[in-house]
N, C-alpha and C positions, 0 to 999 in steps of 0.2 A: 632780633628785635621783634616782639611781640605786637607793637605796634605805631604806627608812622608819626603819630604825636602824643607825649606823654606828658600831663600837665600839672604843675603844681596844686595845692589847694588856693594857694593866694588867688590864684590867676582863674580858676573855675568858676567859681562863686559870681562872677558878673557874666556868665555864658547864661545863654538860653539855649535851650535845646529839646528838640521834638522829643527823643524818648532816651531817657534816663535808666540804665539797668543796673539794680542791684544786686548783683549772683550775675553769674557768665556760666552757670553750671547748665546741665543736659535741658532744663526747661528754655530756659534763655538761649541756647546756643539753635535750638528748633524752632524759637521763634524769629531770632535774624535770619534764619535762612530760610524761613517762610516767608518772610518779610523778601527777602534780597530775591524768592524765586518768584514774586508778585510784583515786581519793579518797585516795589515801595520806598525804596531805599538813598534813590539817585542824591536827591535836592535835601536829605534829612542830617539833620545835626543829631549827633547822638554820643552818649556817653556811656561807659564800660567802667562799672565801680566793681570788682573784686580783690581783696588779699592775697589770693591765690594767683598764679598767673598761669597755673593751665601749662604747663609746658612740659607733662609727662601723667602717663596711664595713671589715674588713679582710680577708675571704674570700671566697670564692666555693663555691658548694656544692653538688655536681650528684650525678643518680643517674638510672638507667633502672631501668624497672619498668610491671608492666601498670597501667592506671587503677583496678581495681578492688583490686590488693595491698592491705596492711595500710598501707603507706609513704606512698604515696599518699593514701590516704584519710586516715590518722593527721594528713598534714602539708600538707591541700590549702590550709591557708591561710595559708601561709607561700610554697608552690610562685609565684612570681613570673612564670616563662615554663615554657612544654613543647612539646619539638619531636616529631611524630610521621616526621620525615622527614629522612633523614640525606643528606651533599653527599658524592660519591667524587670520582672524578677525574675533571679535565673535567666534562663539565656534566650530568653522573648523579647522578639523585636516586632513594634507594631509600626505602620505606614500611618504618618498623619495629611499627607499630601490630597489635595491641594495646597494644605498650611504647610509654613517652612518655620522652623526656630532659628531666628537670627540672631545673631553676633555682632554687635556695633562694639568697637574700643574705645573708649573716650578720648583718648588723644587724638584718633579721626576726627573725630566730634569737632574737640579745642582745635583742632589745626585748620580745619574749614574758616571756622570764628577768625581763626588770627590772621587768613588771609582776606576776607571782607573786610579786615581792620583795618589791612593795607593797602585794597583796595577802594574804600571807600573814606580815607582818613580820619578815622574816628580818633577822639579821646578816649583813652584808659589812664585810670588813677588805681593803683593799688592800695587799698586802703578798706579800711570796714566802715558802713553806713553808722552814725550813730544812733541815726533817728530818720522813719521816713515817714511825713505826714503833711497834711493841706492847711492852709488858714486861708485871709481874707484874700490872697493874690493868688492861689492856688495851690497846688502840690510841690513840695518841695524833698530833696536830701539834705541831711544835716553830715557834713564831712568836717573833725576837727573844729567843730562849732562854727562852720560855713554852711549857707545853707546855698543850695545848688536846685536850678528851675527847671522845670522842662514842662511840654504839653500832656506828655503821657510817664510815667515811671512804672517800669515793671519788676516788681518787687517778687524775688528767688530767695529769698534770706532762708535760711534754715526755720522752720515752725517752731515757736512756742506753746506746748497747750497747757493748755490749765488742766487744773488736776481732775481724774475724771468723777462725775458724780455720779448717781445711781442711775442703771444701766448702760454705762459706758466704761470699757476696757482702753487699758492702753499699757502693752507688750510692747516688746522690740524683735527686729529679725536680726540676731546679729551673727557674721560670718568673718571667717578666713579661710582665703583660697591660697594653692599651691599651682600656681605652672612647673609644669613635670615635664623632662623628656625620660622617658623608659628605655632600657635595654633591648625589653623583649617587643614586639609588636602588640598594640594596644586591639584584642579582639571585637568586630564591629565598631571602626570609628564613622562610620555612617550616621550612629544613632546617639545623641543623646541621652545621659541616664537625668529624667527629671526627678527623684525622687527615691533615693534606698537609703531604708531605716535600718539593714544591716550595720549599727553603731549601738554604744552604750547611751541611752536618753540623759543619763544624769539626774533626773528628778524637772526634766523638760522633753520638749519636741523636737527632736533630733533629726539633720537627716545628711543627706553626703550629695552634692550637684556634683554631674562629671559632660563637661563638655570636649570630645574628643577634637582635638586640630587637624592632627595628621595619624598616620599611625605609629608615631612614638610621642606624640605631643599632647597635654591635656591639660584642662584648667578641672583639679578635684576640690570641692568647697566643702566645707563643714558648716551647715546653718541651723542654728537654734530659735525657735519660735519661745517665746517665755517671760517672765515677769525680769529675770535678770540674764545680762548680758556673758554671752560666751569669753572665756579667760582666754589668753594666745598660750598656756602651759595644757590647760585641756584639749583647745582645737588642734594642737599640736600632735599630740598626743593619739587623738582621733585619726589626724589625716595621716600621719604612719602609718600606723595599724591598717588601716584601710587599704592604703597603696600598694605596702608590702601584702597584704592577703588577696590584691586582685589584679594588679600591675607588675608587681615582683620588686626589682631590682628597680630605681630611678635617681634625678637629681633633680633639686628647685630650683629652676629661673629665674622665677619671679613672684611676689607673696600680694596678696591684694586683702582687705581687711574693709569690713565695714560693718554698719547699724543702721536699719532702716526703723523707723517708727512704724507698727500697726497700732493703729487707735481709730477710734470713733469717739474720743473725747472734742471740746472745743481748742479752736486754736484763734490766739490770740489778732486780732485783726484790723487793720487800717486799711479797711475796702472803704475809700472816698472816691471822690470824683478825682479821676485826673493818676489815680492810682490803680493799678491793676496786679492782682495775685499771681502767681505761677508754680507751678510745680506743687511739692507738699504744702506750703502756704497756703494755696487753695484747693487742697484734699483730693488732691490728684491719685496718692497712693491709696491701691486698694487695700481697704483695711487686715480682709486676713490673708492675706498673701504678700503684702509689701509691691509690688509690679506696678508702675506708674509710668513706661516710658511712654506707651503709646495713648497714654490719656493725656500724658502733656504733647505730645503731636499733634491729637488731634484739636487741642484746646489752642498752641497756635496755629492753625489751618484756619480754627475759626476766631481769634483774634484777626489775621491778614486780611480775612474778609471784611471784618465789621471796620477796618479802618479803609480799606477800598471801597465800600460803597458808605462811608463816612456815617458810621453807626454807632454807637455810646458803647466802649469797648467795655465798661466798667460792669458794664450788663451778664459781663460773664466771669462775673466775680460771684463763687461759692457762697454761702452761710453754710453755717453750720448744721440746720434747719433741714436744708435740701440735697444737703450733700448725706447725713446718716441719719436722717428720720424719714425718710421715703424711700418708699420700691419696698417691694419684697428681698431682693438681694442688699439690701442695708441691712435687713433681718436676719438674713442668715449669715452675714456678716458680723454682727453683733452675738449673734449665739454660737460661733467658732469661738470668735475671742476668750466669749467665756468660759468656752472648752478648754480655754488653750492656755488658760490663767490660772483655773479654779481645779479644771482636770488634766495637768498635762500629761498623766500616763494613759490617757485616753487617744490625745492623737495619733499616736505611731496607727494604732490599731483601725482608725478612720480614715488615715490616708491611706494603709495599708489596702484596706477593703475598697475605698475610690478609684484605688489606679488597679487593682485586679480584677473587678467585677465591673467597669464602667468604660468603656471607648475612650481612647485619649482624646481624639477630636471633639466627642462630646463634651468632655471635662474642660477642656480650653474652652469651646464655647459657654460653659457655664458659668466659667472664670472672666467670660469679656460680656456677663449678661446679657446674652445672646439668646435665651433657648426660652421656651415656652413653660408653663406653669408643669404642663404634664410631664415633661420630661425633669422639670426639676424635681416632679413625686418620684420619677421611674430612678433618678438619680439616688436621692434621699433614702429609698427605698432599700438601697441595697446597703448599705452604710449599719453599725450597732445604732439601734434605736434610745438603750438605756442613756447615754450622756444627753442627748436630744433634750428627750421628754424632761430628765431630771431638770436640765437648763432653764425646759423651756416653763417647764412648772414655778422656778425661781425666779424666771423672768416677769411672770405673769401680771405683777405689781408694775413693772417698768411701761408695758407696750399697754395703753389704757383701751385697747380693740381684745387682749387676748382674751381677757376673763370672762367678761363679756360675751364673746366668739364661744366659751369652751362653756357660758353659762344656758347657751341657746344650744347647742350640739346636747348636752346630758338634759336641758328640759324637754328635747324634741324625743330622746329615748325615753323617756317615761314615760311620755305621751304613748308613744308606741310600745310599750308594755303593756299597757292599759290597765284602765285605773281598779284601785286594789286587788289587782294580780299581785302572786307571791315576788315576781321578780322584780315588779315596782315597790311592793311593801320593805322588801331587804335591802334593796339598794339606796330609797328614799330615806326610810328611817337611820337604815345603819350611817350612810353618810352623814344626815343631821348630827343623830350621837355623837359620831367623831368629831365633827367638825362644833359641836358645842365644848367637847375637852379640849380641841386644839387648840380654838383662838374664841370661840362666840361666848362663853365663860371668863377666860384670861383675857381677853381685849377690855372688859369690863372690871377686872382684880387688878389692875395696876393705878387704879387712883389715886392710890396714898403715893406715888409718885407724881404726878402733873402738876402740881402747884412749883413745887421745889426741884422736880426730878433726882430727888436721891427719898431715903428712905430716913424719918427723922423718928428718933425713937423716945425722945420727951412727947413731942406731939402725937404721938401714936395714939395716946389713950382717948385723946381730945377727938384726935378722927373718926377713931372705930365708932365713939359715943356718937358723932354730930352723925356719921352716916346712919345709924342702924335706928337713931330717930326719925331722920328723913323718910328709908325707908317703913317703917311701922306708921308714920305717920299716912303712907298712903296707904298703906294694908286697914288703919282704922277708917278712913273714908271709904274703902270698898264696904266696908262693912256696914256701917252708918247710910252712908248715899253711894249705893255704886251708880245711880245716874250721872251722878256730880264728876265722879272718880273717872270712869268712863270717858265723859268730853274732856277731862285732865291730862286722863292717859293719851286721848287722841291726840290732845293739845303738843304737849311737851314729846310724844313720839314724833308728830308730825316734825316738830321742829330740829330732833334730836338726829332722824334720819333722812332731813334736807339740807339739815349741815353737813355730814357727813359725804353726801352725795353732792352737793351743791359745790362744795369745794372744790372737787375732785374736775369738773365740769364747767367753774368758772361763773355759777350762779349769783347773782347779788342775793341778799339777803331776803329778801320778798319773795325771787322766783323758788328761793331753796325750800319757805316754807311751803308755796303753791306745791311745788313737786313733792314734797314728804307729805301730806295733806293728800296727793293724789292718789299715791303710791298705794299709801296705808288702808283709805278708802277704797283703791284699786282692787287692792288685793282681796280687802272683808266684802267687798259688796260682788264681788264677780262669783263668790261664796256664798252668796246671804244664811239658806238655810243652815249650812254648818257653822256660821256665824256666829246665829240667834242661837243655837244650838247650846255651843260653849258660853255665849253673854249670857240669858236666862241662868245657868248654871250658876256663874260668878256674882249674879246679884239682881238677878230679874230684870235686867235690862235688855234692847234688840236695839240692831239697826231698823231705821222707819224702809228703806228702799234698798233695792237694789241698783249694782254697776253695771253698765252696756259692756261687752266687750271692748266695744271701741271708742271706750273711754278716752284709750289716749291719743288720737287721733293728733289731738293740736300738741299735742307733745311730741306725734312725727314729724310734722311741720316744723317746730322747730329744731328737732335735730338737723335735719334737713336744710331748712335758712342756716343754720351755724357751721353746717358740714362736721359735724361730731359723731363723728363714726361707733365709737363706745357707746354712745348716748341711745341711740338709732338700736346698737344692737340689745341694751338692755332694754329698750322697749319691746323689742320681738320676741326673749324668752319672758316678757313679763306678760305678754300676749297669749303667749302660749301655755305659760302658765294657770291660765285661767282655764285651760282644761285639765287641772290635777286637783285631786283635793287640798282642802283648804291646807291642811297641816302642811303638806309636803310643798306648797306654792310659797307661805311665809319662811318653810325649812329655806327655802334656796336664797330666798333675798335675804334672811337674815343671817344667813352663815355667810351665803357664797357675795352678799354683794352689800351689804351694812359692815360685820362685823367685821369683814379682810379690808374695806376701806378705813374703819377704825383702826382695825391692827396700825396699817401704816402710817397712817396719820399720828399715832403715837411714837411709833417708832425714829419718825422725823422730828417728832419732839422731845423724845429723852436721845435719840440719838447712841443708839443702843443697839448690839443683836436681835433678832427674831429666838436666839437661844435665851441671851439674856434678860430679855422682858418676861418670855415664859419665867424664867425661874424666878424672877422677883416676882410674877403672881402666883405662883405657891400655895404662901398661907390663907391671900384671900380666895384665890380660885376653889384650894380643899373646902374651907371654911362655905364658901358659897353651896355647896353641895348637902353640907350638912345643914343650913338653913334651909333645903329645897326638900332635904326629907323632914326635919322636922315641921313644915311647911305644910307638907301632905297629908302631912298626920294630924295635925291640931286645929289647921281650917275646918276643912268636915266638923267638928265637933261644934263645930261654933252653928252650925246650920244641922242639928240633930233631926230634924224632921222634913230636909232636902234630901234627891238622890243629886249626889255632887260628884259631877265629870271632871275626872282628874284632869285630862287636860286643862280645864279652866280652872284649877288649883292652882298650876304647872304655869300660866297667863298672869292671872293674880301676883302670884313671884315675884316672874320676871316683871310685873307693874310695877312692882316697890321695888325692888333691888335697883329697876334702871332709873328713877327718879333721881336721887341722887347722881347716880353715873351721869344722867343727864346734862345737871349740874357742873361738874368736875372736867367733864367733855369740853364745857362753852369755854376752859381754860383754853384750851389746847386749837378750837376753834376762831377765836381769839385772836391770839398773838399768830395763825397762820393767814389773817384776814389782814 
């Protein structure tokens, strides 16, 4: 008898009761017995809603930790086996002691549970919640269209997440284990094997867990890290193979099978008042690694607290927000994943190098976010750097601090080149160049898209025409009045690249032009002489004054009131920037921090590859080039009796090409406002 009263739904539905559990699983089962080991339990009405009834091993339950932690001692009678010694490769064995790797069975687990059932007379209903949520009388369960009250409901339900959007992963860990006894004696069953990727990957992350029992007893897993889930005719397949080339002769006991979720996606949520999260519902599982036992122990340690000193338990309920947008190990968390999704012939080769070149103790602590920044470099260090960088460069759109971070790191080296040195000339320019064929070019050739987002080929003609007047039309006012043209250009760039930024940053429409207006001024007047230099050139006009450096001062301030970390850092390399020349100061904002905030801004609105936008700007991106040489050549002639600075030829252009762009832009700025 599972438990001492077991009650209809007719008959539930008018109970009240302190706390309501939905899942009886490992979260839930750690918090009754934090509960029952706090006395909390004596005087409490409580109910036990699961399908399941728990009444045979269906998991496996492991955790490192030193012998003396809270975990350990909390749960020493339940810990079944502990390894103090872990198996690498080949026939090395490392000492992780102090820390021991324990072995909880779940049926211990559930059997604790079912005798506090019986001891404390609780209700259980076996049944699935339909529905767990609050209204005007409070939190309720919805069972069979009965809805069921309590003071607290601790909602264990399996997660649902939404699907993930840009920069969020969401793989599975999915496994089947083998309890074995052997013939032959099972060599070091002291140790633990946490990790050998002696297996076939499959076209994923592959590996083999072998926890020794005795020395003919063993639990051998096959676990795939991946977009798709392991088949039981492959894991099969696997743990033979394996067995027979390392154990020899054996038979199965007993078969254990599961799938854990890694994600840093959002998961669906009804954290109200009177409701509380548990387990993966509230992102307990570590994202690349799956291991969540000892997060949800400690999360009830600290639920039993906040209800013995009568505290808002609900307060330690997750978002999503907090739980994989902050810390550094969120980050590197989010950039496994996308090893592990985008490159999985890459992991064998990273775990490989982690567990050969890195201390296991160290590793587990890096894995419970324990270590220091430095030792996370000495860690990272040792690791192939190419999947990284690749990642993290693809990332760069996603984390709004990286580009930023990596735009103040390369403005600080050119500083430290010094200025027109060959190693600043090569590096500066050549980057520009590129970075104008990548995207500073093609982020401006995909117009004839943004209206419609496809490519219409009746109105083609009508496009090309309305664009290539617009632009002419301000190529003839540079000519006619380039004073006029000038305050135009400043005008509508001002505006063109404080939408672009302002968005990005959360601006209202006011502050985006003040910022584009600052920027642009920023940049020319921190300049002036090279300025006037190229303006004179372009149509005998100057700026009247020059910028302070610390122009942007009230622009730190409010990065600062806003805590916008991005913001902050791109005023530091725009700071800094004021000591490179002029060309190479606009090179970086306008490649490395307009035109990539363009790129994506587009990209989220056609909703398209980074390959596919490229190729749809093609014909205009070629086309643009050959209007920038015939450009070069035909201006000059129009000022026969000027010496005319190609760069302000080169300014001119880009004045008339981006007017219109400007234009085509406000679409897309728009419908994102």
């Amino acid at each position: 008898m599972q438990a001492t009263q077991t009650i209809s739904e007719n008959n539930v539905s008018a109970c009240e009761y302190d706390y309501v559990f939905c899942g009886t699983g490992a979260s839930a089962s750690l918090l009754l017995l934090e509960l029952h080991q706090n006395n909390l339990l004596q005087y409490a009405n409580v109910l036990l809603i699961d399908p399941d009834k728990k009444d045979k091993r269906d998991k496996t339950f492991c955790f490192w930790a030193d012998a003396d932690d809270p975990i350990s001692v909390d749960l020493k009678s339940l810990i079944s086996h502990a390894w103090d010694h872990v198996a690498l490769a080949g026939e090395e064995i490392e000492p992780i002691w102090p820390m021991r790797y324990n072995h909880i069975s779940s049926i211990d687990l559930y059997n604790q549970v079912h005798r506090l059932t019986q001891q404390y007379q609780w209700h259980k209903i076996n049944t699935c919640a339909d529905e767990v949520g609050s209204d005007e009388q409070g939190p309720f369960v919805c069972c069979n269209g009965e809805k069921i009250r309590a003071k607290y409901i601790f909602d264990s339900r399996p997660p649902v997440y939404h699907p993930p959007q840009e920069g969020e992963t969401h793989i599975s860990q999915s496994f089947v284990g083998w309890m074995i006894e052997t013939e032959q004696e099972i060599k070091k069953p002291n140790a633990f094997r946490f990790m050998d990727f002696q297996i076939e990957q499959q076209g994923s992350t592959q590996f083999v867990y072998v926890l020794p029992f005795s020395a003919r007893k063993a639990l051998v897993e096959v676990t795939r890290f991946g977009a798709e889930t392991i088949n039981h005719t492959q894991a099969e397949n696997l743990l033979a193979d394996y067995i027979q080339r390392n154990f020899g002769a054996y038979t199965v006991a007993d078969v254990e099978t599961g799938c854990i979720p890694m994600s840093n996606t959002v998961i669906e949520s009804n954290a109200v008042s009177g409701i509380v999260l548990l387990g993966a519902r509230n992102y307990h599982i570590k994202p690349s690694t799956g291991y969540a036992f000892k997060n949800m122990y400690y999360h009830a340690r600290n639920i039993a607290s906040a209800i013995k000193h009568n505290k808002p338990v609900e307060l330690l309920n997750k978002t999503h927000v907090n739980a994989h947008h902050h810390g550094r190990h969120s980050f590197y968390d989010g950039l496994l994943l996308d090893i592990l999704k985008n490159k999985p012939q890459e992991g064998k080769r990273i775990f490989e190098a982690l567990l050969a070149k890195v201390d296991t103790k160290k590793i587990l602590n890096f894995l419970d976010e324990k270590t220091g920044i430095a030792t996370d470099i000495s860690i990272f260090s040792q690791l192939p750097w190419q999947p990284f960088i690749s990642t993290l460069l693809s990332r760069s759109f996603v984390y709004p601090w990286f580009r930023p971070l990596l735009l103040t790191l390369m403005t600080c080296l050119l500083v430290l080149a010094g200025n027109y040195s060959a190693i600043q000339n090569y590096l500066a320019y050549g980057l520009f160049f590129a970075g104008l064929v990548a995207v500073g070019i093609p982020h401006g050739a995909v117009d004839h898209l943004l209206e419609t987002g496809k490519w219409n080929r009746k109105g083609a003609p009508v496009f090309i025409i309305r664009y290539l007047m617009l632009a002419a039309g301000m190529g003839l006012l540079w000519y006619a009045l380039p004073g006029v043209a000038l305050a135009v250009f400043l005008a509508y760039s001002s505006w063109h690249f404080g939408q672009a930024d302002g968005k990005k940053w959360n601006f209202t429409e006011s502050v985006s032009f003040l910022w584009g207006l600052s920027v642009l001024f920023y940049i020319l007047g921190t300049h002036l002489q090279e300025t006037n230099v190229i303006l004179m050139s372009m149509g005998k006009v100057s700026l009247p004054f020059a910028c302070s450096v610390w122009a942007l001062l009230p622009w730190f301030l409010w990065a600062l009131y806003h805590k916008q970390t991005s913001f902050f850092l791109t005023l530091c390399w725009l700071m800094l920037s004021s000591q490179l020349p002029l060309l190479i100061a606009f090179g970086i904002y306008f490649i490395g921090q307009h035109s990539l905030n363009g790129w994506q801004d587009i990209r989220r609105h056609l909703q398209l590859s980074h390959s596919r936008i490229w190729l749809h700007s093609v014909p205009f991106h070629a086309g643009a080039w050959l209007l920038l040489a015939g450009f070069l050549f035909l201006w000059p002639l129009a000022f026969p009796h000027n010496d005319i600075n190609q760069w302000a030829v080169f300014f001119v252009f880009i004045a008339c090409i981006s007017f219109p762009h400007t234009i085509y832009m406000n679409v897309v700025y728009r419908k994102k406002g």
